[in-house]
Wavefront OBJ file of the C-alpha trace (Angstrom):
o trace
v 101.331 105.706 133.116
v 101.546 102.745 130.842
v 100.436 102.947 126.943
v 97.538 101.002 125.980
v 98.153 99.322 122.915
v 96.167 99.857 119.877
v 94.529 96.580 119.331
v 92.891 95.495 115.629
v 89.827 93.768 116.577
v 88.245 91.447 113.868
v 84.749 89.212 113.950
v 84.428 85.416 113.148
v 83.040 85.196 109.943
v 79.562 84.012 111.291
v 79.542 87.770 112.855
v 80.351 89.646 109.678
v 76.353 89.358 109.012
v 74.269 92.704 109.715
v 71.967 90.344 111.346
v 73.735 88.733 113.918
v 73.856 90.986 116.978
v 76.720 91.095 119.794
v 79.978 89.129 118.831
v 83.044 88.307 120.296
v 86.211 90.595 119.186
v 89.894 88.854 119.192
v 92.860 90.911 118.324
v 95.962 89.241 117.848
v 98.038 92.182 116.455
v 99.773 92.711 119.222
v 102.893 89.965 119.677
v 102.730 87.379 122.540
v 99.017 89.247 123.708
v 95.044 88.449 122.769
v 92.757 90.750 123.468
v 88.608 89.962 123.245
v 85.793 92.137 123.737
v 82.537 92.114 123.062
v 81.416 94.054 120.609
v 78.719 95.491 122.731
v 81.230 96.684 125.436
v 83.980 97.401 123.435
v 85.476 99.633 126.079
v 86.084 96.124 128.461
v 88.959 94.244 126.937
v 90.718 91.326 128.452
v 93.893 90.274 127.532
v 95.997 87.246 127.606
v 99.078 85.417 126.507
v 99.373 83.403 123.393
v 99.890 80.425 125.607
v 96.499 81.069 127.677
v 95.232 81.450 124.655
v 96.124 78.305 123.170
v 94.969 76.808 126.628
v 91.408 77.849 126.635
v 90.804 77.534 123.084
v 92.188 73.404 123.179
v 89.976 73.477 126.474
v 86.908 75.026 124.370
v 87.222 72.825 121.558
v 87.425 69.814 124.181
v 83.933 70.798 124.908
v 84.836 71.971 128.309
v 82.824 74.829 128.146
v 79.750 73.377 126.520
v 76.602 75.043 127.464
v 74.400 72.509 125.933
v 75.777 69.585 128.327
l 1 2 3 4 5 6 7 8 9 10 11 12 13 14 15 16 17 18 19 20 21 22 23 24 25 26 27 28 29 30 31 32 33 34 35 36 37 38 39 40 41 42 43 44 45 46 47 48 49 50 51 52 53 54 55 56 57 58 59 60 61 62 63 64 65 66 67 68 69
């Protein structure tokens, strides 16, 4: 059986607020992994390398994944 690794999940700053409800969770404790969650199913992670990582968040902040479009 393979060890799960103890992951240190932190909140954008936006989510740091009492008010603001579910959140995504990114760990990046871990070297060469990323691990999210959300922080209302914090028992479903999904990990991924540092280079996926990289690849979606270039892709997200080239508006690939914009809702509003």
């Amino acid at each position: 059986m393979t060890a799960v690794p103890e992951f240190a999940f932190v909140r954008a700053a936006a989510c740091r607020d009492k008010k603001v409800g579910n959140c995504p969770e990114v760990a990046l404790n871990i070297p060469g992994v990323v691990a999210l969650r959300d922080s209302e199913r914090p028992d479903t992670i999904v990990t991924m390398t540092t280079d996926q990582w990289t690849t979606l968040a270039g892709a997200i902040k080239a508006g690939e994944f914009d809702l509003s479009a």
